[in-house]
N, C-alpha and C positions, 0 to 999 in steps of 0.2 A: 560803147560796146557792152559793157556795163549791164545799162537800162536793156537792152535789145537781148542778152542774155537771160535776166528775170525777169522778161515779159515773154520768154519763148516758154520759160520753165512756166510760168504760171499759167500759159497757155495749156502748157501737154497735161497740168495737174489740172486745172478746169477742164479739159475735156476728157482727164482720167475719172474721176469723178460725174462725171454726167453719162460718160461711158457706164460705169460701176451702176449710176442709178438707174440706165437702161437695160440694163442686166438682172437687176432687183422686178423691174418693171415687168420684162418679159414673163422671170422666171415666177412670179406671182399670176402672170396671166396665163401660162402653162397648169397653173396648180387649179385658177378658176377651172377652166376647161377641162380635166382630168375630173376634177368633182363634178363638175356637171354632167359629162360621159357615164361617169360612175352612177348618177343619182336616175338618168334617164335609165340606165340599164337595167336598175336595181327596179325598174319602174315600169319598164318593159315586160308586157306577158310574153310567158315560156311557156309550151308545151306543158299540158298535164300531166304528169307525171315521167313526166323528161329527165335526164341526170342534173340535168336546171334548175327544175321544181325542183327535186330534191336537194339541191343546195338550199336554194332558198325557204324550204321549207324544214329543211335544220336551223335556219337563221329566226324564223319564226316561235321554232320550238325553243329552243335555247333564250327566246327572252319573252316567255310566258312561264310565270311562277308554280301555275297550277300544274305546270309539267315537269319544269325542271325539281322545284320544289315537293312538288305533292309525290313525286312517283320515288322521291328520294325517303319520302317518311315513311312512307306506305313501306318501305322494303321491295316493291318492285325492282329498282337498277340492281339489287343483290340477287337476282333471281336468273342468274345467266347459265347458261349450259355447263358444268364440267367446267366450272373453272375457268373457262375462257376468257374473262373481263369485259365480255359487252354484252348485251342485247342486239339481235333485228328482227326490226319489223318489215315482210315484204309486201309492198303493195302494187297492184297493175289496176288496169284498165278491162274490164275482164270484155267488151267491146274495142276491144284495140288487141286482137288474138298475136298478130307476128309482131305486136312491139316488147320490147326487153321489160323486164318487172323491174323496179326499184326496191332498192332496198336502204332503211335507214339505221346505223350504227347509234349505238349509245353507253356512252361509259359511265361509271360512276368518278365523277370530278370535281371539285372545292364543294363541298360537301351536294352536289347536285345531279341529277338527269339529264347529262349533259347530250347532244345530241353532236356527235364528231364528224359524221362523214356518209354521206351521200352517195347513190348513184350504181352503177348493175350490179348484179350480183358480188359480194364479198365472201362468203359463205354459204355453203349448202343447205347447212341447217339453221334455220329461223326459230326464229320464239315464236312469233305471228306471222298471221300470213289472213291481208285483206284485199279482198275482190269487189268491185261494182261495176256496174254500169257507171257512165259517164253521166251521164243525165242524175242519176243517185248520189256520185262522188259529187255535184255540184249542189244538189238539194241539201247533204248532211253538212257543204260546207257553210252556207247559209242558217243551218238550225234548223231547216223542216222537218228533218230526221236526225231522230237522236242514234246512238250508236245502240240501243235495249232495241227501239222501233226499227229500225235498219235490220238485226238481226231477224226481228221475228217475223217480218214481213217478206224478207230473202231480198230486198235491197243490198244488204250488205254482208255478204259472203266471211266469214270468218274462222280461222281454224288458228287454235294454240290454246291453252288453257283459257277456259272461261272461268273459273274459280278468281284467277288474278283480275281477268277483266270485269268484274261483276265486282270485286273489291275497289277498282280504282275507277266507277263508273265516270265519275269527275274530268279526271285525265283525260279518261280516253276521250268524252264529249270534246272537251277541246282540243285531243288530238282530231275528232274528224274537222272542227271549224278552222285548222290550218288549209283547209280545198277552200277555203272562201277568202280567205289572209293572204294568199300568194298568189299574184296577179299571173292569169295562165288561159291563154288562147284551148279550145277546146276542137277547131276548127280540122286538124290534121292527128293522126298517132305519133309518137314519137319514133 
């Protein structure tokens, strides 16, 4: 009775244990899967200028130095209305007339340009405010058009201090090559 006692016990611990590493199993292949969703997603074009883009196009900004960093030395992120503690910049589709404008938040944070939050309107009043054609937001995100050549050709619609943007002409250049950085169907308005 004995033997048939711990051989039951070493049975249910044998198969608690192979239970345990089907468990480990699973929940590893849950985590594959969940990054791979993630990674497709991430990977998947959005809408130009969709509340989508503009997530992802905070994700862009926030890890390019020339933006986070540059616009931090330059004293731009200090440059907010009254006190407020952010910047926006709002941008549309100015061929996409009934879809909602984007707008992108940005605080000053570990000592950077930080870019916090995406998506419709959060405020009335902007710092910037940029308009294109669809066909132009996609040329400047490529580099055919710089943001000087954009302006002066009426490609690229622009209103808020130029004195700032003529200062951080750098910045801004790679602010427009975030429209070529963020994978984005151009196919529909948002």
């Amino acid at each position: 009775m004995r033997i048939a006692i711990i051989f039951a016990i070493s049975l249910l611990l044998g198969s608690g244990a192979a239970m345990a590493q089907e468990d480990e199993v699973a929940k590893s292949e849950t985590a594959a899967s969940a990054t791979e969703k993630q990674t497709e997603s991430k990977d998947k074009p959005v809408v130009m200028l969709s509340n989508e883009w503009g997530k992802a196009a905070c994700a862009a900004w926030n890890a390019d130095p020339v933006l986070t960093k540059g616009l931090k030395e330059s004293g731009w992120i200090e440059g907010d209305k009254d006190g407020r503690g952010f910047r926006i910049i709002e941008i549309y589709r100015s061929d996409c007339p009934s879809s909602p404008h984007v707008q992108l938040k940005f605080v000053d944070k570990d000592n950077a340009a930080i870019c916090a939050d995406a998506g419709p309107m959060f405020d009335k009043e902007w710092d910037f405010l940029m308009y294109a054609e669809t066909k132009h937001w996609i040329a400047m995100g490529k580099g055919e058009v710089g943001p000087m050549g954009g302006m002066m050709t009426g490609k690229l619609n622009f209103q808020g201090s130029m004195w700032e943007a003529m200062q951080n002409m750098g910045p801004f250049e790679n602010f427009l090559l975030l429209f070529g950085k963020v994978p984005s169907t151009t196919e529909s308005c948002n």
